[in-house]
C-alpha positions as CSV (number, residue, x, y, z in Angstrom):
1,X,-79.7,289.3,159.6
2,X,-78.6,288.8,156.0
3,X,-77.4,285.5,154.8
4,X,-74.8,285.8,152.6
5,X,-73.1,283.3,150.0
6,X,-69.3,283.6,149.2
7,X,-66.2,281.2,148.9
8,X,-62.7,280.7,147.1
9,X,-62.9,281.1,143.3
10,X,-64.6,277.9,141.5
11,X,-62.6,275.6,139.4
12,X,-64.7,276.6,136.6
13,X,-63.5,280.6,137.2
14,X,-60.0,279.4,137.1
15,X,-60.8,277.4,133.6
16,X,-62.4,280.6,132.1
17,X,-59.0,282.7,133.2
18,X,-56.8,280.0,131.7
19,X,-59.4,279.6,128.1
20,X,-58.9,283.5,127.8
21,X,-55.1,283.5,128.5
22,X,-54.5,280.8,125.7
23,X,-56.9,282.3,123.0
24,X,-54.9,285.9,123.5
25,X,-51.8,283.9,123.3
26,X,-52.9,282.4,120.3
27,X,-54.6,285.1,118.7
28,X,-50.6,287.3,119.1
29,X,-49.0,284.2,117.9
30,X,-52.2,283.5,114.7
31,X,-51.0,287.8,114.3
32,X,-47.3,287.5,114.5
33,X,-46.8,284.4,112.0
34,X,-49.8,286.2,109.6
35,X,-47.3,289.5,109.7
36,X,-44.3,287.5,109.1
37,X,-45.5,285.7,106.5
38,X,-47.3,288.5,104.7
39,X,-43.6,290.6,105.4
40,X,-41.8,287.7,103.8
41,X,-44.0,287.7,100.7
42,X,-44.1,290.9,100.5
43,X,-39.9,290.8,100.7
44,X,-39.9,288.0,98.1
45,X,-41.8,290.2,95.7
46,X,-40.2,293.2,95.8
47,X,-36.6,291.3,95.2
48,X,-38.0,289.5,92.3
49,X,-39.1,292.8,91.1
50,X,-36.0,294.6,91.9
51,X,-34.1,291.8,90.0
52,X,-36.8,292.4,86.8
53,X,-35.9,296.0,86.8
54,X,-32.1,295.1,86.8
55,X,-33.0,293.1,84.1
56,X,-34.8,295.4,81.9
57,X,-32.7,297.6,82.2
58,X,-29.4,295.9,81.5
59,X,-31.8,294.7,78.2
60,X,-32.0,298.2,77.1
61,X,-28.7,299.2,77.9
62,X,-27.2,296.6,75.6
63,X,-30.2,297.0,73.3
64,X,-28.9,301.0,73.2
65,X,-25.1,299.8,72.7
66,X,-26.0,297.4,69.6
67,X,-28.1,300.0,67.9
68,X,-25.2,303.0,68.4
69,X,-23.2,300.6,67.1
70,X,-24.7,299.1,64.3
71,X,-28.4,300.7,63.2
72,X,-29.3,303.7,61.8
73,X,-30.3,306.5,64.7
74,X,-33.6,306.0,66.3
75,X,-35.3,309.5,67.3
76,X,-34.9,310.2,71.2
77,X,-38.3,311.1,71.1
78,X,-39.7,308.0,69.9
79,X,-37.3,305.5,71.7
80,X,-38.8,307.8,75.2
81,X,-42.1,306.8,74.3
82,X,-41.7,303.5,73.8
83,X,-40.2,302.6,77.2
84,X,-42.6,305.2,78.8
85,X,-45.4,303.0,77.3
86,X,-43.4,299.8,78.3
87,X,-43.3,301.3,82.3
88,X,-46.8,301.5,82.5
89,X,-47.7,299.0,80.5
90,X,-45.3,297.1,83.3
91,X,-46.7,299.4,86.8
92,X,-50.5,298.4,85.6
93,X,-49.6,294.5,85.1
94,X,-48.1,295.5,88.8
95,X,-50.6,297.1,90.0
96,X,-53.2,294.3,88.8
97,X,-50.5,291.7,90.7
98,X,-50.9,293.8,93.7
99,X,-54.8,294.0,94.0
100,X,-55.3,290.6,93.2
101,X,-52.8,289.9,96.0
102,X,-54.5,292.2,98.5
103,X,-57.8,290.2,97.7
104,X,-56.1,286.8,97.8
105,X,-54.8,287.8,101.5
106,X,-58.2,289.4,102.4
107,X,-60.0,285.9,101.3
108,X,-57.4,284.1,103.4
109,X,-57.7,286.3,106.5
110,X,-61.3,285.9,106.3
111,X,-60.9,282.0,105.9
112,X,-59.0,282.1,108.9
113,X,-60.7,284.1,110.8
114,X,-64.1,282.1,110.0
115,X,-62.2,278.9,110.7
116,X,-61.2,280.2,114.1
117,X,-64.8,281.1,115.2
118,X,-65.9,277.7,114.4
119,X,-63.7,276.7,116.3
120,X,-64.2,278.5,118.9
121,X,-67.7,278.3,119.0
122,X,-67.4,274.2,118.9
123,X,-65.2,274.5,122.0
124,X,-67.6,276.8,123.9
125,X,-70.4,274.4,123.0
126,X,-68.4,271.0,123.9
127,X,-67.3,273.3,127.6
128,X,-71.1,274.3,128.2
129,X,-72.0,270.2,127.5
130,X,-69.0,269.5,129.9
131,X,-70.5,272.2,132.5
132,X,-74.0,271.2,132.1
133,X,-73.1,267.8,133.1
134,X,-71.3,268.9,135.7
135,X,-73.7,271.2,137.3
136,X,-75.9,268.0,137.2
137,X,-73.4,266.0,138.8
138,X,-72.7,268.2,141.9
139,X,-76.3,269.0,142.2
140,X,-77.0,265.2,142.1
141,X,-74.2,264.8,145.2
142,X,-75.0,268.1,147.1
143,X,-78.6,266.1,147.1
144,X,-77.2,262.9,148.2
145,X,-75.2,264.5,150.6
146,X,-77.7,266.8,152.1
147,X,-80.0,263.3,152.5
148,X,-77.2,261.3,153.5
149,X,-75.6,264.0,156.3
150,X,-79.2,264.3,157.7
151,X,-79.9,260.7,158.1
152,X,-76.7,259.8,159.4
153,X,-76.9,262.7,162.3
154,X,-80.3,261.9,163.1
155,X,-79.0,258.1,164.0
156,X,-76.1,259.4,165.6
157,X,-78.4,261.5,168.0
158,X,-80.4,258.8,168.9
159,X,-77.4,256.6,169.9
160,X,-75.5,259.4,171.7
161,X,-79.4,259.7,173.4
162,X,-79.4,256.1,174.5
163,X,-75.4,256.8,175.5
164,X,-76.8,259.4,177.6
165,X,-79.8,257.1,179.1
166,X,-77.0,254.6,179.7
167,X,-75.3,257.1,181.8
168,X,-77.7,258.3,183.9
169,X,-79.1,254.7,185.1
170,X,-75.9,253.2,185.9
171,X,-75.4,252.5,189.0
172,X,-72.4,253.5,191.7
173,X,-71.0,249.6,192.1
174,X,-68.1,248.8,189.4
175,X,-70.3,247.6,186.9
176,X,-71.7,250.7,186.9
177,X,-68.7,252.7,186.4
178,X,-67.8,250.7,183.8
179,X,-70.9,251.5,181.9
180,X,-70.7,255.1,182.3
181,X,-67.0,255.2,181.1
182,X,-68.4,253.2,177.9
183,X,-71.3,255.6,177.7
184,X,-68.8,258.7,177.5
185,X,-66.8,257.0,175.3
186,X,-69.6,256.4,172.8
187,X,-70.4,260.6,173.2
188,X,-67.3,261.3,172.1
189,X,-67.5,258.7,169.1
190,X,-70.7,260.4,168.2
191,X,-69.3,263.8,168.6
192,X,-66.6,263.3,166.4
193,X,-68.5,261.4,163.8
194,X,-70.9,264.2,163.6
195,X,-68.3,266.8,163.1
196,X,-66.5,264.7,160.4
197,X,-70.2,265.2,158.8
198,X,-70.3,268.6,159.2
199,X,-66.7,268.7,158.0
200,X,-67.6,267.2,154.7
201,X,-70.6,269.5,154.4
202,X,-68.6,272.3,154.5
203,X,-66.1,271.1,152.3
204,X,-68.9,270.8,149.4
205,X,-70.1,274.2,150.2
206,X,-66.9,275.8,149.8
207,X,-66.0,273.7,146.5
208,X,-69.2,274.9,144.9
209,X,-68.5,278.5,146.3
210,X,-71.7,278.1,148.5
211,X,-70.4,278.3,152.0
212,X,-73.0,280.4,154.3
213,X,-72.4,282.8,156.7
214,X,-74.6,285.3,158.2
215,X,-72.5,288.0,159.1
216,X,-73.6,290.6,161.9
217,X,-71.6,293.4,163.9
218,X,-70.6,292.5,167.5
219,X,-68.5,292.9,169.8
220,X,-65.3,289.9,169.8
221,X,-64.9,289.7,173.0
222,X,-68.2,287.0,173.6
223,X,-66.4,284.8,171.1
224,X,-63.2,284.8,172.8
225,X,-65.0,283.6,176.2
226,X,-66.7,281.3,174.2
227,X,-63.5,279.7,172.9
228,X,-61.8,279.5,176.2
229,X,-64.2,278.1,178.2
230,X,-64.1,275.2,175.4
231,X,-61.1,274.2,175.3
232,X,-59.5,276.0,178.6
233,X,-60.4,272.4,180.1
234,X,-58.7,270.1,177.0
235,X,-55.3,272.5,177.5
236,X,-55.1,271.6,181.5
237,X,-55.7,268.2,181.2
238,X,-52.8,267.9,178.5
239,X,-50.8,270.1,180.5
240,X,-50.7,273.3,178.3
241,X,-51.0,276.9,179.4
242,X,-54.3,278.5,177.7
243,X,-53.6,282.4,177.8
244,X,-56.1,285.2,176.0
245,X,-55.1,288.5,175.4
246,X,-57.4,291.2,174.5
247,X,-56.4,294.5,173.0
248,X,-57.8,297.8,172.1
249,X,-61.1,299.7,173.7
250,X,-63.1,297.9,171.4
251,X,-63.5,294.7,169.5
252,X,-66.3,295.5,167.2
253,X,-66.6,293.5,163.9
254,X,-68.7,292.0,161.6
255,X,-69.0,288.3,161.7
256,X,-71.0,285.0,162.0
257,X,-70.6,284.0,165.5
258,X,-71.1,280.6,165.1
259,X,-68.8,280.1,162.0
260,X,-65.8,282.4,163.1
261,X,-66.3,279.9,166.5
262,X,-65.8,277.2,164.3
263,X,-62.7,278.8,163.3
264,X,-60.9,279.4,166.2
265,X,-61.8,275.7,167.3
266,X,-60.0,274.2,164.2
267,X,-57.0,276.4,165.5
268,X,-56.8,276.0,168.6
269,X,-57.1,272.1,168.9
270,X,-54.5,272.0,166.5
271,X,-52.1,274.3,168.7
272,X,-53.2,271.9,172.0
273,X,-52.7,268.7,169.7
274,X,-49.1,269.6,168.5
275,X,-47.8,271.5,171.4
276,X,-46.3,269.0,174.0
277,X,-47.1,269.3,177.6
278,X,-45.7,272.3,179.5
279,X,-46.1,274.4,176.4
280,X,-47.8,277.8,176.3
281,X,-50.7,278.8,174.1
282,X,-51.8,282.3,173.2
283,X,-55.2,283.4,172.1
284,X,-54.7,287.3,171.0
285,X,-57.1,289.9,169.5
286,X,-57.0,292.8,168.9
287,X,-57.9,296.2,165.8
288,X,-55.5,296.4,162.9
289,X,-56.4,299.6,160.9
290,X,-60.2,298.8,159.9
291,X,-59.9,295.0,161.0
292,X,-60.0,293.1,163.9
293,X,-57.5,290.4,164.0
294,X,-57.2,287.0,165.7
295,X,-54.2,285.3,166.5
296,X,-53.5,281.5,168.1
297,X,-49.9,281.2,169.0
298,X,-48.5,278.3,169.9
299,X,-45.1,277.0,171.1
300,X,-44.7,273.3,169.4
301,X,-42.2,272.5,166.6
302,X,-43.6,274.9,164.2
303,X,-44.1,274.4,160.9
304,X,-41.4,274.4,157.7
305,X,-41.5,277.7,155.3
306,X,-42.6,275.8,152.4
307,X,-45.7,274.5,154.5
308,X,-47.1,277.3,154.9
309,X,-49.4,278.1,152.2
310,X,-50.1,274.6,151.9
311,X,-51.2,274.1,155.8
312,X,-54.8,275.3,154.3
313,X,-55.2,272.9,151.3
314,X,-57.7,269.9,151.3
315,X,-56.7,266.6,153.7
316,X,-53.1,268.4,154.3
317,X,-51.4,267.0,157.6
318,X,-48.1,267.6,159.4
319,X,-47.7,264.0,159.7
320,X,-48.9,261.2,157.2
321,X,-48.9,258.6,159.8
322,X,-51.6,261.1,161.8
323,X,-55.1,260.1,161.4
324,X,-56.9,262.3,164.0
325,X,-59.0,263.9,161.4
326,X,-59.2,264.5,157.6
327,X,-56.9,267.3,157.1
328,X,-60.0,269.6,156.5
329,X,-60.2,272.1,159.5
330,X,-57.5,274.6,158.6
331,X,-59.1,274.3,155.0
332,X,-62.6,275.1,155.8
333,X,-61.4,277.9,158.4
334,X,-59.9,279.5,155.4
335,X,-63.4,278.9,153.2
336,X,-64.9,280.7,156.2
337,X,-62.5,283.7,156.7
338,X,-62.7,284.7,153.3
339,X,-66.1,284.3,153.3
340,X,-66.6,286.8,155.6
341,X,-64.4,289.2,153.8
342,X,-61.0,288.3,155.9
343,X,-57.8,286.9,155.1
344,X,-55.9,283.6,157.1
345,X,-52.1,283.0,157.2
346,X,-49.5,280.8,159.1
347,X,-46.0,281.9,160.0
348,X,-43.7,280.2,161.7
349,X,-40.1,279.2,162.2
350,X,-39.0,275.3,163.0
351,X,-38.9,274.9,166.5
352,X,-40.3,278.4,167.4
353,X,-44.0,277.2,167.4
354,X,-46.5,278.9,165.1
355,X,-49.0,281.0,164.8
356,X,-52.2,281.2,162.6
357,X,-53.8,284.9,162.0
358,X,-56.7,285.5,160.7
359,X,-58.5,288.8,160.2
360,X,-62.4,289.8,159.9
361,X,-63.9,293.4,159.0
362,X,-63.9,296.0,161.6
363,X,-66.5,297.7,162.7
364,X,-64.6,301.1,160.7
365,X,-64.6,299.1,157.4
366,X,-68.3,297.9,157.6
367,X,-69.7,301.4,157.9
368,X,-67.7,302.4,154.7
């Protein structure tokens, strides 16, 4: 069974996107201002020079009035020759102008250009400093995390072991019951302690685009029977209607059954923990072109339209004053859908209920 390594796009992916977006922005907006200027040179020159040709030749036009006028006859010929040789004596001081302009801008563009890649190249060091550091820093608290986790579980084992030593040598007299009740409740104090750690774990994993599943292709329907006999007893004792619904001849897909578990737990103790008693919940599966696709419906007061993409960010609640948990499941269920390839979403109406799909390759798209 492979083990596979996947997860949202890292913060760092997102940085490279933006860096690249706003060097083509300002590499069109360094190109635009270069042509305008070199446009509005190249506009100022070519008036000045328009206005030194007006004036040249208003000078020989008067110059040719005053000698009709008042010299002796100058041979056509000559008088030719002599503004022919003034013309190019005037295009090559042009045509010097105009080279040593082209090499002026050349040197400039170059300048520039070199002046860019320094910079460019300082802020590419300074951001591989910045990631380097970084790197060091999340391997430093995936370390102390990994150490901490482990601890912390093993001394929550050994008190939900002497819980369960309590429990079994009370006896059946009140004081006894009384110490079984407090045994239970410290199992399911450890219990949710030790998912809160896992919880956090995950969260890491996802964050540094390390969240591990190992996918394999099997058939749905174990999962779903897995699921139900979980929390079919939590939905009767708060008075809620568990339904499954399976659909299609078969249920094949490729998934982590473990992980995809851990999925459909996050969703449905949300739908028994804000449906009210009476209420109905759906567990529905069933092929969608080359996918299977799960779906927890619920009838409680739904969720509003502009909630629903952010449902799956980090420590989102429905209600601020609700400190069941962390915010984290629907979060890390999304880490894990898309880790497997899938894709999770929410719709719902106000008062409708909701209902939170999620879909996982089929057994059609795997053999593609």
């Amino acid at each position: 069974m492979a083990t596979q390594d996947a997860g949202p796009k890292l913060p760092r992916d997102h940085t490279d996107e933006g860096l690249r977006v706003e060097r083509e922005k300002a590499d069109r907006e360094y190109a635009q201002r270069q042509n305008a200027i070199e446009e509005g040179s190249d506009a100022a020159i070519n008036k000045a020079r328009e206005q030194a040709d007006e004036a040249l030749q208003a000078a020989r036009d008067t110059a040719d009035a005053r000698r009709a006028r008042n010299a002796a006859p100058v041979a056509k010929e000559t008088l030719t020759q002599e503004r022919a040789d003034e013309d190019a004596a005037l295009q090559g001081e042009r045509d010097t102008a105009d080279a040593e302009l082209r090499d002026e801008r050349e040197e400039r563009v170059h300048a520039l250009e070199a002046l860019l890649h320094l910079e460019r190249a300082e802020t590419d060091l300074r951001l591989s400093g910045e990631r380097t550091h970084a790197d060091e820093a999340l391997a430093t608290r995936d370390h102390f995390m990994g150490m901490v986790s482990h601890d912390l579980r093993t001394l929550l084992g050994g008190i939900a072991l002497q819980a369960a030593l309590l429990k079994r040598g009370a006896g059946e007299d009140e004081a006894g019951r009384k110490a079984t009740q407090a045994a239970e409740k410290i199992q399911r104090f450890t219990a949710r302690m030790n998912r809160l750690i896992g919880d956090l774990v995950d969260v890491a994993s996802i964050e540094a685009g390390r969240i591990r599943v190992a996918p394999a292709l099997q058939d749905a329907t174990a999962l779903v029977k897995d699921s139900l006999e979980a929390f079919q007893p939590l939905a009767s004792a708060q008075g809620l209607t568990l339904d499954v619904e399976l659909r299609g001849n078969t249920l094949m897909a490729k998934f982590d059954h473990e992980r995809v578990l851990q999925v459909l737990a996050n969703l449905l103790s949300n739908a028994i923990k804000f449906t009210p008693g009476g209420g109905r919940i759906a567990l529905r599966v069933e092929p969608v072109h080359q996918s299977v696709r799960f779906s927890v419906t619920d009838t409680g007061p739904g969720i509003p339209s502009h909630q629903l993409e952010v449902v799956f960010d980090r420590f989102w609640q429905a209600r601020s004053e609700d400190r069941r948990g962390l915010g984290l499941g629907l979060y890390i269920s999304k880490g894990i859908v898309e880790a497997h390839g899938g894709r999770i979403w929410a719709e719902s109406q106000p008062g409708q209920g909701s209902t939170f799909r999620f879909t996982l390759p089929g057994a059609a798209a795997t053999a593609t």
